[in-house]
MITI-928152 format. One record per residue: x, y, z of N, C-alpha, C in turn; residue in one letter; residue number from 1. Coordinates in Angstrom, 2 decimals, always signed. Each point is the difference from the previous one (the first is absolute). Example, Ala and Ser with C-alpha at 12.3 -4.5 7.8 and 13.67 -1.06 7.14 Angstrom:
<nodes>
+---------+---------+---------+---------+---------+---------+---------+---------+---------+--------+-----+
|      nu |      nv |      nw |     cau |     cav |     caw |      cu |      cv |      cw | residu | num |
+---------+---------+---------+---------+---------+---------+---------+---------+---------+--------+-----+
|  +13.19 |   -5.69 |   +7.80 |   -0.89 |   +1.19 |   +0.00 |   +0.90 |   +1.20 |   +0.00 |      A |   1 |
|   -0.35 |   +1.05 |   -0.72 |   +0.82 |   +1.19 |   +0.06 |   -0.77 |   +1.09 |   +0.73 |      S |   2 |
+---------+---------+---------+---------+---------+---------+---------+---------+---------+--------+-----+
</nodes>
This chain:
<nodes>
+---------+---------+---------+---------+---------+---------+---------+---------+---------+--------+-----+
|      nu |      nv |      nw |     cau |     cav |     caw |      cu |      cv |      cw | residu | num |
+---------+---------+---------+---------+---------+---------+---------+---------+---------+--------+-----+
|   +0.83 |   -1.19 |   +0.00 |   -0.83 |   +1.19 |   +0.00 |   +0.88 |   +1.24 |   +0.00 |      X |   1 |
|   -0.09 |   +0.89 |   -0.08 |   +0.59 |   +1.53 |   -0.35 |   +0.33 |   +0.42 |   +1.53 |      X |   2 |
|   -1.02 |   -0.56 |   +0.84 |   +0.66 |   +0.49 |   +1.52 |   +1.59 |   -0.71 |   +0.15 |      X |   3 |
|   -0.61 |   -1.57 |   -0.32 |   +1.44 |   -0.47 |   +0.41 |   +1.09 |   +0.78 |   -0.60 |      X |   4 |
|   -0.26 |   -0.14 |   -1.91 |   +1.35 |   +0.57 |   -0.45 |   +0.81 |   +1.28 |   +0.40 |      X |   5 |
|   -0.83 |   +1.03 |   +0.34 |   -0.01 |   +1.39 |   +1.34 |   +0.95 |   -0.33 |   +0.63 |      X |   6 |
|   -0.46 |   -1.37 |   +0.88 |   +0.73 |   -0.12 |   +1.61 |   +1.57 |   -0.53 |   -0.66 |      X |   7 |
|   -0.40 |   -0.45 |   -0.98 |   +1.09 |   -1.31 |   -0.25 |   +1.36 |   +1.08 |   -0.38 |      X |   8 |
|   -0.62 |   +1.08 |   -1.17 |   +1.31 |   +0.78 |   +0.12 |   +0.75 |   +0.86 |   +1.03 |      X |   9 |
|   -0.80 |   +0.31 |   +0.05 |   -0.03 |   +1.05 |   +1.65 |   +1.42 |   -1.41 |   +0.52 |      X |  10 |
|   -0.26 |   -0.77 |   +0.58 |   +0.39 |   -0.95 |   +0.41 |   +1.78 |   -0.72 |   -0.17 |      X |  11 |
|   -0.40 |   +0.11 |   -1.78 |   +1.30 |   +0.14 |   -0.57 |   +1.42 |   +1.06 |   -0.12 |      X |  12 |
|   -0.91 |   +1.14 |   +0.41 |   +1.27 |   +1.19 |   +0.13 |   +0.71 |   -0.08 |   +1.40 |      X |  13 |
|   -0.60 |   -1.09 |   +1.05 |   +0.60 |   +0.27 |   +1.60 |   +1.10 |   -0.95 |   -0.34 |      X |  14 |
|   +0.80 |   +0.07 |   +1.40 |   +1.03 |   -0.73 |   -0.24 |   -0.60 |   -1.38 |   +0.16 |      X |  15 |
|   +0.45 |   -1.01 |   -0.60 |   -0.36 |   -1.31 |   +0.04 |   +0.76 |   -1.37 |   -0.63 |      X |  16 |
|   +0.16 |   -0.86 |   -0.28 |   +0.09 |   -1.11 |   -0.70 |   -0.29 |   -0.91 |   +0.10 |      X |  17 |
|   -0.19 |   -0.63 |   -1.45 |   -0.55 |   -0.78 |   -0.82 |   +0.25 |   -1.24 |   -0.58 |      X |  18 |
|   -0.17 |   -1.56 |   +0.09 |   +0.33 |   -0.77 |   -1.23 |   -0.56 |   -1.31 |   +0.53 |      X |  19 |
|   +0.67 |   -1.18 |   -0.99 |   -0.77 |   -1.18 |   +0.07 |   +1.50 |   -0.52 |   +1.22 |      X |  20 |
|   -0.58 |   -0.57 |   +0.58 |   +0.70 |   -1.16 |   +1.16 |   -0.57 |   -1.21 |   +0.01 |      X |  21 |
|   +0.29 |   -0.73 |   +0.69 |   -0.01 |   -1.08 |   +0.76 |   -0.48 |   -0.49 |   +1.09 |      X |  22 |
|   -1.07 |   -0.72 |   +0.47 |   -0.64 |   +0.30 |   +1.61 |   +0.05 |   -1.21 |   +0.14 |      X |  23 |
|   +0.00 |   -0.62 |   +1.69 |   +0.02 |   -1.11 |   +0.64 |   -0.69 |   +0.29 |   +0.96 |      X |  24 |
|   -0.95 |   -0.07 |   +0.36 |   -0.56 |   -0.10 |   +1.70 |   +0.59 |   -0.85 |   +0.99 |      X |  25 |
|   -0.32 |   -0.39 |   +0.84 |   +0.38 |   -0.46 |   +1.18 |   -0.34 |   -1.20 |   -0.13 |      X |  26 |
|   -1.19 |   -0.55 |   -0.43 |   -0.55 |   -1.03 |   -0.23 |   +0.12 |   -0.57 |   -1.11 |      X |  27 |
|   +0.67 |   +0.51 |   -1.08 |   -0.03 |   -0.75 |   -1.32 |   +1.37 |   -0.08 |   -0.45 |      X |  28 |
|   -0.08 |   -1.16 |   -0.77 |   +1.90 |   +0.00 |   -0.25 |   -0.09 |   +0.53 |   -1.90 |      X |  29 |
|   -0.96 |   +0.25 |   -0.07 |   -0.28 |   +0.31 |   -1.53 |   +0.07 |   +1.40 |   -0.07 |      X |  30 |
|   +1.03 |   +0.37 |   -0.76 |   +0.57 |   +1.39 |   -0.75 |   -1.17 |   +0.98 |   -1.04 |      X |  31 |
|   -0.61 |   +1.22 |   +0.24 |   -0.77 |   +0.45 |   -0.77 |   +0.41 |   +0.88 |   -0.36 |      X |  32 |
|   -0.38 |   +0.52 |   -1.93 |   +0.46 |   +1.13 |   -0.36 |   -0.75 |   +1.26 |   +0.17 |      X |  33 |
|   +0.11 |   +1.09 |   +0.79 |   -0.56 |   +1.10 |   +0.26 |   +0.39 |   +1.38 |   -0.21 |      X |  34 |
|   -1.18 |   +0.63 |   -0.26 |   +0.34 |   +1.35 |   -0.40 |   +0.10 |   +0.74 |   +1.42 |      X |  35 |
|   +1.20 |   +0.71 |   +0.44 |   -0.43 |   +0.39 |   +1.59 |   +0.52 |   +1.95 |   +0.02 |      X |  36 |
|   -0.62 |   +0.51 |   +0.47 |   -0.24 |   +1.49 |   -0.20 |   +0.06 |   +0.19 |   +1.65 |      X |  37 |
|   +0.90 |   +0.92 |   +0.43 |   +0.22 |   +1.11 |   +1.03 |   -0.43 |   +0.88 |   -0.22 |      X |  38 |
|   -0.70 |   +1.12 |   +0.94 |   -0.44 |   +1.08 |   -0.26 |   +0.06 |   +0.27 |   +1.85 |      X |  39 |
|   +0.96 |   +1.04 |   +0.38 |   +0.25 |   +0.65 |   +1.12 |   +0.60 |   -1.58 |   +1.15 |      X |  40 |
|   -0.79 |   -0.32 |   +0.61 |   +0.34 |   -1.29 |   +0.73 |   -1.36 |   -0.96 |   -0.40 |      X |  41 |
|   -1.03 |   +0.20 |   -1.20 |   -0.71 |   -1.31 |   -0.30 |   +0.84 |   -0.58 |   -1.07 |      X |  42 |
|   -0.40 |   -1.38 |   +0.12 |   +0.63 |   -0.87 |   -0.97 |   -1.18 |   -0.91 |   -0.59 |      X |  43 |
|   +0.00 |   +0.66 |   -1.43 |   -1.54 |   -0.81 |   -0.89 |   +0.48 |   -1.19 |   -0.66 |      X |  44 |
|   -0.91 |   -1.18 |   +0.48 |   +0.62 |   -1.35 |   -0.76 |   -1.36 |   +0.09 |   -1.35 |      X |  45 |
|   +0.81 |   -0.22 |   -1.20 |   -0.75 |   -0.28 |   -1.52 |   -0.07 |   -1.64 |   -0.47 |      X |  46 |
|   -0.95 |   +0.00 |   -0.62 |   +0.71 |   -1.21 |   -1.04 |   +0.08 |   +0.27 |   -0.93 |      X |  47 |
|   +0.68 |   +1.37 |   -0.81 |   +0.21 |   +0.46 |   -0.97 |   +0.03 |   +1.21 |   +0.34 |      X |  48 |
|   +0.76 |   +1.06 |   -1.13 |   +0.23 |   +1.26 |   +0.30 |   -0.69 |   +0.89 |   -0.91 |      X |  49 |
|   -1.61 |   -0.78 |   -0.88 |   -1.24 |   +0.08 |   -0.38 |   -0.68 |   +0.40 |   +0.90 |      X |  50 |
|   -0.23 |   -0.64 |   +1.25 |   -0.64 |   -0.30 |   +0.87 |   -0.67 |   +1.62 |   +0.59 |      X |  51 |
|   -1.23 |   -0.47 |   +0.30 |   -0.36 |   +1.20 |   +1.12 |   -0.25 |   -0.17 |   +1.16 |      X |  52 |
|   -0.59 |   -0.84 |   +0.38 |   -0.18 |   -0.30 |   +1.32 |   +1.00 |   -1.03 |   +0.63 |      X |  53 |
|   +0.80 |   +0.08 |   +1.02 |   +0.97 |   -0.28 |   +0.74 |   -0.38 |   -1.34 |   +0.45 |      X |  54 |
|   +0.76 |   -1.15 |   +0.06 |   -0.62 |   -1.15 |   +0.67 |   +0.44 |   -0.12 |   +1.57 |      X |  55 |
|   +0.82 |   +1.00 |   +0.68 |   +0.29 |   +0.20 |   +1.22 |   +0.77 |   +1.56 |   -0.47 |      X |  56 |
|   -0.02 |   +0.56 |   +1.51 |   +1.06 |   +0.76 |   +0.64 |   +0.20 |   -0.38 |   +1.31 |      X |  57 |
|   +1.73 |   +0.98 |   +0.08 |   +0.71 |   -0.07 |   +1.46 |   +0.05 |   +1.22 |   +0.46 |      X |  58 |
|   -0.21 |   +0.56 |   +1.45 |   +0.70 |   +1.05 |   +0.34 |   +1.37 |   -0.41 |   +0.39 |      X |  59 |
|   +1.06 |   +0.40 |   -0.47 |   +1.65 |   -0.41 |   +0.15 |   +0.28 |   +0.74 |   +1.18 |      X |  60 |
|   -0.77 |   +0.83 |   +0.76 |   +0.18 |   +0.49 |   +1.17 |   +0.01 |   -0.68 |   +0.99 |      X |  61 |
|   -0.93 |   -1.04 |   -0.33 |   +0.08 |   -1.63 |   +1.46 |   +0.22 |   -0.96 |   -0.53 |      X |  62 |
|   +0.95 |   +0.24 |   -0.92 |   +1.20 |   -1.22 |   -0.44 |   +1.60 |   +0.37 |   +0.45 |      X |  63 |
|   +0.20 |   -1.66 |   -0.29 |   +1.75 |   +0.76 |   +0.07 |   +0.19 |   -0.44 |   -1.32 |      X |  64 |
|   +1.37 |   +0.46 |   -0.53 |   +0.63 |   -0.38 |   -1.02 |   +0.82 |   -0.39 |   -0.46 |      X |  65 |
|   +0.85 |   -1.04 |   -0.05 |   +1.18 |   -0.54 |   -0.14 |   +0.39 |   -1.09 |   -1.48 |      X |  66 |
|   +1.53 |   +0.68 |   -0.13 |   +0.70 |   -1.04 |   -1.03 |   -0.04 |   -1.07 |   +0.01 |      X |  67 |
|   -0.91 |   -1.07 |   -0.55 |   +0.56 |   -1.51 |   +0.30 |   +0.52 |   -0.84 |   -0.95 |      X |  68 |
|   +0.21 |   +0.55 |   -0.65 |   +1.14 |   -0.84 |   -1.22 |   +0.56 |   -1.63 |   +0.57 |      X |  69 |
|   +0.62 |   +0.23 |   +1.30 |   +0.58 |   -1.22 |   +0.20 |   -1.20 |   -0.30 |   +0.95 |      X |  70 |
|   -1.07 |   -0.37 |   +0.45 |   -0.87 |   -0.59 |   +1.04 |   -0.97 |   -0.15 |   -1.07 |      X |  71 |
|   -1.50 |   -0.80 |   +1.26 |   -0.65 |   -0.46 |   -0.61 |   -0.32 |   -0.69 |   -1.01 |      X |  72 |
|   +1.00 |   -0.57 |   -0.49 |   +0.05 |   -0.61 |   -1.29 |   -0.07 |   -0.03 |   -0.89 |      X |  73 |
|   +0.19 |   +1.54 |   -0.44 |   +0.21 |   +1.05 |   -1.26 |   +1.47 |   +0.00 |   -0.66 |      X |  74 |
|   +0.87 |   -0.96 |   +0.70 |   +1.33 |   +0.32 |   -0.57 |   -0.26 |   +0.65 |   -1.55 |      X |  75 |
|   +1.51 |   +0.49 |   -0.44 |   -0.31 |   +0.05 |   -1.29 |   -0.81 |   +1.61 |   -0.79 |      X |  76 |
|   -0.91 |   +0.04 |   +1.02 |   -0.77 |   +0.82 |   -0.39 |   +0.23 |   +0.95 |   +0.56 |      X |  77 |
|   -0.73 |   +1.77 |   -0.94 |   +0.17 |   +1.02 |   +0.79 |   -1.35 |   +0.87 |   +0.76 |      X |  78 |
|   +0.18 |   -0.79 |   +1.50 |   -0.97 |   -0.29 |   +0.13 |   -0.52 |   +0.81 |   +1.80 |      X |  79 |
|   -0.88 |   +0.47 |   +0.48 |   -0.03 |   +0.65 |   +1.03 |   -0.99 |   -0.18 |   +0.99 |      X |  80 |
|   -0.20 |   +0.05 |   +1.05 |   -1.56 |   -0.34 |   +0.72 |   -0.43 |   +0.88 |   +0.56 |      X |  81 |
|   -1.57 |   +0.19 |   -0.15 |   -0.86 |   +0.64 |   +0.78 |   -0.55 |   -1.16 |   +0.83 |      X |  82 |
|   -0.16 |   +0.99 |   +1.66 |   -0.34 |   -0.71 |   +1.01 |   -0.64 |   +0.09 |   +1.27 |      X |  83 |
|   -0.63 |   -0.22 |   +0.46 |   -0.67 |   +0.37 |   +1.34 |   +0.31 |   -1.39 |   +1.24 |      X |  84 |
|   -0.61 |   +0.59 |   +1.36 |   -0.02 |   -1.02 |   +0.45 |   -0.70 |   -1.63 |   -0.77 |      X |  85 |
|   -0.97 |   +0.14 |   -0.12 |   -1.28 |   -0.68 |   -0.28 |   +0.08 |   -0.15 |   -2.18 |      X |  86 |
|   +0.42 |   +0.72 |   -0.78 |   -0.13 |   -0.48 |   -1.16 |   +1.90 |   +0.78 |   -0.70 |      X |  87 |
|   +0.16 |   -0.76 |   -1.07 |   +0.83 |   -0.33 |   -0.72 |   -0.02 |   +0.19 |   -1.58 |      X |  88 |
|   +0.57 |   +0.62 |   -1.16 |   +0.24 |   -0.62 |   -1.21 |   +1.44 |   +0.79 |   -0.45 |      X |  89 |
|   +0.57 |   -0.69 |   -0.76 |   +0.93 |   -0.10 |   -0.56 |   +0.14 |   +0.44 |   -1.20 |      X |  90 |
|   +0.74 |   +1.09 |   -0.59 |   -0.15 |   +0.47 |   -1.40 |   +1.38 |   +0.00 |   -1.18 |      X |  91 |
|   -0.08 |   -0.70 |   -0.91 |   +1.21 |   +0.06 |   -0.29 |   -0.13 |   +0.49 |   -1.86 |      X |  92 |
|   +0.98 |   +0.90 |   +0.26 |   +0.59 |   +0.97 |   -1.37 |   +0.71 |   -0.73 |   -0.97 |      X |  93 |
|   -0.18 |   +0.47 |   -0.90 |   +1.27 |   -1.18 |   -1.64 |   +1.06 |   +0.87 |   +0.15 |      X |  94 |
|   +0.35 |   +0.94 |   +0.85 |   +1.53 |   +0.65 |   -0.42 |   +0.14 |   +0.44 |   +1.29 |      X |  95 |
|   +1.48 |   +0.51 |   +0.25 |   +0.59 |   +0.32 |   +1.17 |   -0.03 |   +1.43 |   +0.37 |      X |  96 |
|   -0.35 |   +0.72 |   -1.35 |   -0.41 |   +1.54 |   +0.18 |   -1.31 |   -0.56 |   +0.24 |      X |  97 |
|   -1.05 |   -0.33 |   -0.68 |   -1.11 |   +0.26 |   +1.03 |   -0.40 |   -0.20 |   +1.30 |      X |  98 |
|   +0.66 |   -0.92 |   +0.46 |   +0.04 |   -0.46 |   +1.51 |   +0.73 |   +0.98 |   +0.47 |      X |  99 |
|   +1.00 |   +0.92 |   -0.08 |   +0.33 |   +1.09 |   +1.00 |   -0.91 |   +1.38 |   -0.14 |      X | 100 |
|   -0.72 |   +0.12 |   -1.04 |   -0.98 |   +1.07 |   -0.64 |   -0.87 |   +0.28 |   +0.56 |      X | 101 |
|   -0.67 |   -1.88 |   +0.38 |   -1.59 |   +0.02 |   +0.68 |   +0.08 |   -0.09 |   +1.82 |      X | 102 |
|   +1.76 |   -0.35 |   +0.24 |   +0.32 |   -0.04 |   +1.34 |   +0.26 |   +1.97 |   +0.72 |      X | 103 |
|   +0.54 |   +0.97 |   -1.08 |   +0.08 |   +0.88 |   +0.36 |   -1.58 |   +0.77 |   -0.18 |      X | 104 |
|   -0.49 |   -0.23 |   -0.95 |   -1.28 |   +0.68 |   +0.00 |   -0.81 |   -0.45 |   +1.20 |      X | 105 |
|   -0.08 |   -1.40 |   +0.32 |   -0.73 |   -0.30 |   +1.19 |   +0.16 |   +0.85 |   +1.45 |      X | 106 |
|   +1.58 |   +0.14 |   -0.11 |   +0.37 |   +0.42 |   +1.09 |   +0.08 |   +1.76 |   +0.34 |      X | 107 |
|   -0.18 |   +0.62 |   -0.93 |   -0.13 |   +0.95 |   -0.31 |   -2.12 |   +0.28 |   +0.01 |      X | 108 |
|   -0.18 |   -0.72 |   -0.27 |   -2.07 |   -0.08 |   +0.24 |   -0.21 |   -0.13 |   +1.32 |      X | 109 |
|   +1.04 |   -0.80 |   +1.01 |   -0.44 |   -0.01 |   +1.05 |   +0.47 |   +1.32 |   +0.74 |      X | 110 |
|   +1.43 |   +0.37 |   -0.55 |   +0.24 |   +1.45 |   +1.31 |   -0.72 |   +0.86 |   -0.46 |      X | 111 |
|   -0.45 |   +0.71 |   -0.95 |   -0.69 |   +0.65 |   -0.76 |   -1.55 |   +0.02 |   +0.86 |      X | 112 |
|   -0.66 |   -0.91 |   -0.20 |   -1.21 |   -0.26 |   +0.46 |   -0.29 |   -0.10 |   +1.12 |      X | 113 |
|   +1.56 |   -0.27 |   +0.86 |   -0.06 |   -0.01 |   +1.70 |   +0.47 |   +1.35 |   +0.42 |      X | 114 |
|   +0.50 |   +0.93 |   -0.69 |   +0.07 |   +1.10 |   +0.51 |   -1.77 |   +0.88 |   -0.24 |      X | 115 |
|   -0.46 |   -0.27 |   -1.35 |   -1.24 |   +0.88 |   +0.04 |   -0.84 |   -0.66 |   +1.11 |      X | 116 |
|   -0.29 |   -1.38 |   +0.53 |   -0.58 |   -0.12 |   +1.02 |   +0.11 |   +0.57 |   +1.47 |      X | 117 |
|   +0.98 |   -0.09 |   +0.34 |   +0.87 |   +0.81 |   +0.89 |   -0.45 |   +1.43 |   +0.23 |      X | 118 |
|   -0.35 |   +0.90 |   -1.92 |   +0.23 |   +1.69 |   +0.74 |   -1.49 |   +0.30 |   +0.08 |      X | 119 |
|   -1.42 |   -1.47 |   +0.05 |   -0.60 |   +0.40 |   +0.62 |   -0.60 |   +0.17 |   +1.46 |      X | 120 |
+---------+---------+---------+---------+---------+---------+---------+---------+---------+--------+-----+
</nodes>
């Protein structure tokens, strides 16, 4: 609809990034290809980058985030986890620039987004 496309650009000029990855949940040992979009500290899961409606989001604000290249059983891969007490998934990149790209943007969404919470 014309609202979305509105929001959608609007959307596109903030800082953000973008692309297809790799997802593992906690529960599944099966690798999925996903379109996954940051925008401030949300993180929109796609199944395509067609897509309009999101098949999940995260607030990365009550996650942590870490390199796991060598754990979980990602060897090989460039690959990182989102995590909470209670849930888990695993995301892994085809290149070694994107895995430091989507590790600094993450980390950069969270101080960012934890300071505007903060100056209210």
């Amino acid at each position: 609809t014309k609202q979305w496309y509105q929001r959608r650009v609007r959307v596109l000029s903030m800082e953000q990034l973008s692309g297809y990855v790799y997802v593992r949940s906690q529960n599944r040992t099966q690798w999925r290809r996903r379109w996954l979009e940051l925008i401030f500290s949300k993180l929109f899961f796609y199944e395509s980058d067609d897509d309009v409606k999101p098949l999940g989001t995260l607030d990365v604000l009550h996650f942590q985030v870490a390199d796991t290249r060598y754990e979980d059983n990602v060897s090989g891969k460039y690959a990182f986890k989102i995590s909470s007490k209670t849930f888990s998934i695993v995301v892994a990149t085809e290149t070694c620039y994107s895995l430091k790209r989507w590790l600094q943007v993450l980390e950069k969404a969270t101080l960012v987004s934890a300071t505007e919470t903060d100056s209210y």
